[in-house]
C-alpha positions in Angstrom: 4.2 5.0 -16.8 5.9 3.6 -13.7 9.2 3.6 -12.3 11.2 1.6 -10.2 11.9 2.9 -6.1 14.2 1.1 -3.7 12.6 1.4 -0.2 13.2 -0.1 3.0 10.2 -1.4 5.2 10.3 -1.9 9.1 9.5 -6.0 9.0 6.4 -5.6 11.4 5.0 -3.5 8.7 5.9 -5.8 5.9 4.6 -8.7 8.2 1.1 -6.4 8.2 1.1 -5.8 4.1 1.6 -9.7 3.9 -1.1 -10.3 6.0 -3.5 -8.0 4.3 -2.6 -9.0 0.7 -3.7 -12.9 1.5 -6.8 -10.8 3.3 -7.5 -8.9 0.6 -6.4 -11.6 -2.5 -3.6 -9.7 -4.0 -1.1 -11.4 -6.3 2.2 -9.3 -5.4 3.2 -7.2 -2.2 3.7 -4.5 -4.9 0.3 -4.3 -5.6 -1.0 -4.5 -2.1 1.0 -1.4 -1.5 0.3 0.4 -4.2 -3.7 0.0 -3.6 -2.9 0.8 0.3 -1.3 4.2 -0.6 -3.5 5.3 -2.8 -5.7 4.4 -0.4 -4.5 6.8 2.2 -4.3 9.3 -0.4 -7.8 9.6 -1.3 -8.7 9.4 2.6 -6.6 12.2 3.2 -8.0 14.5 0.0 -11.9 13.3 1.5 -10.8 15.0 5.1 -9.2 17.6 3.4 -12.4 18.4 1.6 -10.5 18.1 -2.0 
């Protein structure tokens, strides 16, 4: 199940995702960030020792 969230991103960040889905191969910016904070998320339950 998903849903749909509005957000507002500083352009030098957005100018980073962009640059990191053609990196990467992504087909959407939705999907790059979706991979990049989940990403974070397991990084941060590894240092937490979860």
């Amino acid at each position: 199940m998903s849903q749909v969230l509005n957000m507002r991103y500083p352009k030098e960040l957005l100018k980073r995702i962009d640059e990191f889905k053609e990196k990467k191969g992504f087909t959407t910016r939705t999907q790059t960030i979706i991979y990049l904070i989940q990403y974070a998320l397991e990084q941060s339950d590894n240092r937490d020792g979860k």
